[in-house]
Structures are given as C-alpha cells and as structure tokens.
N, C-alpha and C positions, 0 to 999 in steps of 0.2 A: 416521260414515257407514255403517259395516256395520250398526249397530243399523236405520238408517231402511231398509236393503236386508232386512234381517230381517221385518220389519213389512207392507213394501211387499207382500213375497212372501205374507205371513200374510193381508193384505188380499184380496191378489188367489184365493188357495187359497179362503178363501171365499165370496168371492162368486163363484166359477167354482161352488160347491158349489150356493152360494142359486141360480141362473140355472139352472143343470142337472138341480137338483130342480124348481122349478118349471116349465122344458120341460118335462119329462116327466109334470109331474102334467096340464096343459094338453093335448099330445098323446096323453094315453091316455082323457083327456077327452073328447077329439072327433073319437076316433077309429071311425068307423064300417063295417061290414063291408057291402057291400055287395047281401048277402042277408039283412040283420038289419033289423027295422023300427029307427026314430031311438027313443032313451033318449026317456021322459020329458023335460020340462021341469027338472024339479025337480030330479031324478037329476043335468044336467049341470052347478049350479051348486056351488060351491067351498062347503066345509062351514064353520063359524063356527072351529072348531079349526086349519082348513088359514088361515084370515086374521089370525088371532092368531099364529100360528106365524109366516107372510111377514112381518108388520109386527114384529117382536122381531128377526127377522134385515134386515129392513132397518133397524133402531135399533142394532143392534151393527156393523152397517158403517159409519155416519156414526160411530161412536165412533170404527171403529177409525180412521176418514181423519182423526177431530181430530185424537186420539192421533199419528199419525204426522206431521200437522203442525207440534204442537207442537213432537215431537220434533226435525224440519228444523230449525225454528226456533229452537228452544233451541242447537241443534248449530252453526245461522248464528252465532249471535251470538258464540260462544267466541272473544277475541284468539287471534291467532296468535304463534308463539312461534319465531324460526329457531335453531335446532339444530345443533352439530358434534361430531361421534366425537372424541377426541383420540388421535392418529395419530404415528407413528415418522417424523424425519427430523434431517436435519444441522440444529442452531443456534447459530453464532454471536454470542455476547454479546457487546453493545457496552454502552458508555458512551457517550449521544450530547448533545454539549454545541454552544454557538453562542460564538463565538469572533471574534475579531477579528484582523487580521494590524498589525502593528509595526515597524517598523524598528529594528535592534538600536542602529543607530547612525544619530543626528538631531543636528544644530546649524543652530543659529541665526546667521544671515550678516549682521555686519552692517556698519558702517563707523570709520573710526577718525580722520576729518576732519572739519571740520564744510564746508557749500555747501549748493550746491542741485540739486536731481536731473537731471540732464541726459538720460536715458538710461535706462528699466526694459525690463531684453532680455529676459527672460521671465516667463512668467505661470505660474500655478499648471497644474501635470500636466504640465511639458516636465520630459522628461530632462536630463540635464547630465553634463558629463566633466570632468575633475578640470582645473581651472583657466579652465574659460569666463567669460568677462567676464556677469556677470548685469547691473552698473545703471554708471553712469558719474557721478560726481559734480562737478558745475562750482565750481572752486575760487575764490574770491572776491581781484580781484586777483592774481593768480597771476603772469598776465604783467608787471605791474610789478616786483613783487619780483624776479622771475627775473632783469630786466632789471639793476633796481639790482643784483641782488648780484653777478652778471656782472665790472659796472662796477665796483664795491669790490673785485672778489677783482683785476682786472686792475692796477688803483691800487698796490695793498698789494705784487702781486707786483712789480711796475718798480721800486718803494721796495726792496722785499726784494734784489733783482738788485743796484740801486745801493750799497745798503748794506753787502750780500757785498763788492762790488768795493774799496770805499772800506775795508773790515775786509781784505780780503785783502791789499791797500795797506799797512797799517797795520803789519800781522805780519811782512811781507816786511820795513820799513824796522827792525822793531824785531829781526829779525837781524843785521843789517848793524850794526848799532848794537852791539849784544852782540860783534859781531867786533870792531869798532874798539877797543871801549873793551880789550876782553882785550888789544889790541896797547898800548893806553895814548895811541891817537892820539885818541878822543872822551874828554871829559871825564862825571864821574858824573851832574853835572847835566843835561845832554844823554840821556843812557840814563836815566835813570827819567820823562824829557816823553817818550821814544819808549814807554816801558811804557804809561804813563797813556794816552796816545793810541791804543793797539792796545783794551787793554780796555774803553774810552770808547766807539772803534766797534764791537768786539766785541759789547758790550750794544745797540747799534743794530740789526747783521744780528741779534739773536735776537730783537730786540723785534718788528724785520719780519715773520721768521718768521711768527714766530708769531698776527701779526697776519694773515698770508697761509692760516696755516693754518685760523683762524676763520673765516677768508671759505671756504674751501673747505667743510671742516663744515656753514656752512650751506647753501652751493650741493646738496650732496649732501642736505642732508635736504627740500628745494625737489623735488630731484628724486625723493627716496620719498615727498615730498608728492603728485608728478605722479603715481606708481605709485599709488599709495594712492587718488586721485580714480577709479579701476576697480575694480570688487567683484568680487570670483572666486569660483565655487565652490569648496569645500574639499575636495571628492572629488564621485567619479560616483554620480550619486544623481538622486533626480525631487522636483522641487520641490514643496514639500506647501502651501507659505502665501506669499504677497507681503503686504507694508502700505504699500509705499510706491508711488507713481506720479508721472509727469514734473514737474518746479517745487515740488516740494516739499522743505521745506528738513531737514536731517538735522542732528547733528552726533554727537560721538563716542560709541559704546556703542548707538546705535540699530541693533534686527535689521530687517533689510530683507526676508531671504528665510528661510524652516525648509525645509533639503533634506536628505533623509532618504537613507538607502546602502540599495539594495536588493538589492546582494548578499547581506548578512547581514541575514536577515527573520526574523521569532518568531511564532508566533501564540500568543496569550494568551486563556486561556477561562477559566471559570469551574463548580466541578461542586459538588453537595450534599457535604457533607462525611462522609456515611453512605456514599460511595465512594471512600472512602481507602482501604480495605484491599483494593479491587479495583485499582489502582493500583500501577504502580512505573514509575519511569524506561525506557527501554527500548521500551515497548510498541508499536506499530505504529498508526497511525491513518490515516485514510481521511477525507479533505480537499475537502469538493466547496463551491465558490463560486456563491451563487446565480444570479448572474448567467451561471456557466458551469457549466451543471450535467451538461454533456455531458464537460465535460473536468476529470475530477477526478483530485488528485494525491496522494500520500505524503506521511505524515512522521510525524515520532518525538517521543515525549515525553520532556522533556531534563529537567525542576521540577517537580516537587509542592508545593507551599507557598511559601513555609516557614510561613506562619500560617495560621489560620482566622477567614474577619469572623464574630463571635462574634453580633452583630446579622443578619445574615440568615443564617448557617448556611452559609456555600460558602467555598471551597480555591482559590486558583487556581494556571492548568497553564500551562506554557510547552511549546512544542510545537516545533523544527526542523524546515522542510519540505525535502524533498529531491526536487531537480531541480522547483523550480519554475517555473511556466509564465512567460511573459510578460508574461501578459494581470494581474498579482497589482498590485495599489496601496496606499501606506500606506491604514489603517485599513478596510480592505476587510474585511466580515462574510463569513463562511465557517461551514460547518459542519462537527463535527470528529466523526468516527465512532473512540471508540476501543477498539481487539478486547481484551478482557481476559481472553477463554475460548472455546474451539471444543467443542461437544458433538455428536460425528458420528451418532449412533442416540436422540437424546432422545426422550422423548413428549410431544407439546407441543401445545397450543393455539394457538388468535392471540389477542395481546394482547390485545385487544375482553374476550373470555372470564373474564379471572381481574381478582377488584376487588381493588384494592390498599390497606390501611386501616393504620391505627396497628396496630390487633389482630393483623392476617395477612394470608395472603393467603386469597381464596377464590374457589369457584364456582356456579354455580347447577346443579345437577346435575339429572337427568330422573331422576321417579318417577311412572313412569305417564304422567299429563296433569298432573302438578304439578311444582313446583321445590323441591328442599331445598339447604340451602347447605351445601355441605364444603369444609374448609379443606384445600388445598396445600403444596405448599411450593415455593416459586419456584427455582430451581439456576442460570437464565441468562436472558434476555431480548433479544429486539433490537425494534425497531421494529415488527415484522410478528409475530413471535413469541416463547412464551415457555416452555424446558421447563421443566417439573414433575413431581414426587414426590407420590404419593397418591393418585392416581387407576390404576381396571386398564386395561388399552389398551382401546377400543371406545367406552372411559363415554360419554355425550352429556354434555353441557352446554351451556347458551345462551350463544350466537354472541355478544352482548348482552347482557353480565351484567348491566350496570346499569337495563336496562330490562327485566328479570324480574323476580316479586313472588312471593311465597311466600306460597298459600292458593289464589289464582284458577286455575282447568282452564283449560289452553291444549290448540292443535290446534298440535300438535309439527310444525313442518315441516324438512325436512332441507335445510341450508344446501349449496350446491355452492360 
C-alpha cells in the first residue's frame, strides 16, 4: 500500500505539471492587451514541437495510471497472512486426557434359590442403602412344605416328650431296683430286665431327639429359604444394570442387579506414554464433566501404570477425586486437566502457532512478507498456550502455522 500511495502522488505531481504548463502556454496565448492590434492568425496557433511534447506527456501518464494499477492489483491479490508478537505471561502445563469415572467397588447381586420373580423394585440409576430389598422371588411350593414340616416337627416333638417320660420312667425304676437288690430283697435277674429296659428306652428318647431335631433343621433352613426369596443390596450404592423383570424364572448363581458403591470412585484415563516422566503420583488435576462443565471438581493422581499397551502406545492413570459432586454416575466421561508445571513469566505463543512434528517443534516466523521456519523448543503447554525457548520477545510468527507456506508474499496482518 505505501508503494501505490508513492505512485499515486508521482502521478498526480505530474499531471498538475502537464495541466499547468499547458494553462499557461494557452493563456499567454490569448492573451490580448487591449491597446495591441490581435496576433496574426498563424502566430496563435500551437507549434508542431509544443504537440509532440503534449502527446508524450499525455503517453507517460496513461503509463503511469497502468503502472499503478497494476500495482493495486498485484497488491490485491497477495493471501493474507494473521500474525502474533510472542509475548510474556503466566503458563500452566497440563496434561489433558478424557477419562472415565469407576466405582472402586461393583458386585453383581444375585440370588441363591431357584422361583420365579415376583417383584423387580428398582431399575437402573436408583440409589440404594445397604440392605434394601431390590427383587422378591416366589418360591415354588413353599407354603406346602412349610406346612408339612410344621406338622413333622410337631409329631416327632410329642413322640420326643413321650419317649423322655417313658426313658425317665425307666431310670427312676432302674434305681429303686439297684437299692433293693444292695438290701438283697430284689433278686439279679430282676435288676439286669430293669437295666435293659432303662437303656432300651434310653435309645428311644435319643432316637426322638434327634429325629425332632431334624425336623427343626429343616423348619429353619424353610425359613432362610423365605429370607432368601428377598434380594438385598449389599451396600449403598446406585444401580448400574438390572437383567431380570417380573415372571421370570431364576435359579441359583444368576446376577440380577451390578450396583456399584459410590463412595469410593476412581477415574481412570488413558495418556501417550511419551508423558511418563511428566508424571508422578501426587499431582493435582482439574476434573470438569461435560455435561456439567460449570461445576468442575478436584482430584489427585494415585497410579501410573503399571504397564504400557505396547500396541497403541498409552499408560494408564488412576486418579481419586476429592469431595465429589453428586451429580457423578458410574461410567460417566469427564475430562482430566492434569498441572504437571507452573511457568509464571514464560514467552509464549498460542498453541495454533508452534507445529508439532516427529523432528521438533517449529514456527513460521516473519521475514519481511515471507515465512521461514525456526525450530523452538517447547518447555510447557496447555490448551490455549505454549511456552517456548528460541525465539527473542517481539518475534512475529503466524497465528496459523499450519496454514503458512514458505516462498509466497503475504500482507502480514496483526492478529488481536
């Protein structure tokens, strides 16, 4: 642009010259004194020199108005090119990975009878407290049995009663018997039918027992069978999966519900492995979920590794969040910002600016109206920006690295 303001001016300088010489050759022409007879004819017309002179100076002004058209035009057409100084401020290096949240602790609920579902009391994303009934299972014949074993244990006990009485009978007379005979008024044969007969029922009341006892045994396990037809949570937790629903029939080892403890939560990401030695336990991260990206929280990186997938090249991080929100659900995407470096005076670009390549790092730097590329050296980065080493403060370079080209003139415009 200054060039065509050059030109313009050169343009106009002359032809104010051409116009103001030919005035005056024109008014001194026909200028007549009032006491003077008029010129000749011949005398007032223009010499063959003075029209070869006008027609070379009107030929050098359409030049020069090509000429300076050209130039607009050549000047229009230049791409444009947006530009930034690289400039002193605080940068923050992150590590910024996508991540997922986990429950540290997850079981599968499931039942230990076999029936049929009576009862699915909640559904996937209710909370739960540690022993709520989740499904109800109808136990097949239940009420019969309950009934018969009732009836058997009640049997077995009246037998057991009778049998005690009749054995305590028995021991009583086989004392009496032991006395006498010590006096010598029962005879031996007498005391060894009272022995056999005490022992005879003896083995009766223990056979009842024991038969009373059996019946009890199973009355009670009837009854952990009745506790058992109720599925309970196993701690407070939000249910992550159901598979079962009402009439359908289950039996032992089937999981019914996966409910997860959201007290103890982890999130777990994934980073290149070329960010190991930016890393260690400890470090501080900056947690924002995108669905809530106004309310983002803390937490800490607790695992590094222990291995690397050797096939795609990434580490993965366990991360404790601390004082997390409510609004958090298993498996929930989140993004994990984590500080690995604070640089309070760096000189830095924005990100845009420096390409990042196997080879280095580099920029497109301003020479003139052209681009030449000089390599950097990276020290920190975050999202928005990234300080660097190698450049003097002031440098320009394109805003745009990747869309600068090295050879073609651009019209440098200054990026705000």
């Amino acid at each position: 642009m200054p060039i065509f303001l050059n030109i313009w001016k050169s343009i106009t300088h002359n032809w104010t010259a051409v116009i103001s010489h030919e005035t005056f050759h024109v008014v001194t022409a026909n200028a007549i004194s009032p006491r003077e007879e008029p010129p000749p004819l011949h005398k007032s017309l223009p010499s063959r020199d003075q029209g070869n002179q006008f027609r070379r100076r009107t030929i050098l002004l359409c030049v020069l108005v090509l000429v300076a058209a050209v130039t607009v035009f050549a000047w229009s057409r230049k791409p444009t090119a947006a530009v930034v100084a690289t400039a002193a401020r605080e940068v923050v290096d992150l590590v910024v990975v996508s991540g997922r949240l986990r429950a540290v602790r997850e079981a599968a609920v499931g039942v230990e009878i076999s029936g049929t579902v009576e009862e699915a009391l909640v559904r996937e994303g209710d909370r739960v407290t540690a022993g709520q009934p989740l499904a109800r299972i109808g136990l097949i014949d239940y009420g019969a049995q309950r009934e018969q074993a009732l009836a058997h244990r009640d049997t077995n006990a009246a037998e057991a009663a009778a049998a005690t009485l009749v054995a305590t009978q028995a021991r009583n007379d086989l004392r009496r018997t032991e006395e006498l005979a010590n006096g010598g008024v029962t005879s031996e044969s007498e005391l060894e039918t009272a022995r056999n007969l005490a022992a005879r029922l003896g083995a009766s009341e223990t056979s009842a027992h024991a038969r009373l006892s059996e019946d009890e045994s199973a009355l009670r396990l009837l009854e952990r069978q009745l506790e058992k037809r109720t599925v309970r949570a196993p701690f407070a937790g939000v249910v992550t999966r159901r598979s079962v629903e009402p009439g359908q029939s289950v039996g032992p080892g089937a999981a019914l519900y996966l409910v997860a403890e959201m007290t103890q939560t982890e999130i777990y990401a994934e980073t290149d492995e070329n960010n190991v030695d930016r890393l260690h336990s400890g470090q501080v991260a900056t947690v924002i979920a995108p669905a809530f990206r106004n309310q983002p929280f803390q937490a800490r990186l607790t695992q590094i590794g222990p291995r690397i997938d050797w096939d795609r090249g990434v580490i993965g991080l366990r991360l404790a969040p601390e004082n997390p929100p409510d609004f958090l659900l298993p498996n929930m995407t989140v993004d994990v910002n984590i500080e690995v470096g604070r640089y309070p005076q760096a000189l830095t670009l924005p990100a845009s600016a420096v390409i990042r390549v196997r080879e280095g790092n580099f920029v497109m730097m301003v020479m003139g109206d052209r681009f030449e590329r000089r390599a950097v050296t990276v020290v920190g980065e975050n999202p928005l920006y990234v300080a660097i080493e190698g450049l003097a403060p002031g440098t320009q370079v394109a805003k745009e690295a990747t869309k600068a080209r090295i050879g073609p003139r651009y019209q440098m415009l200054v990026a705000k």
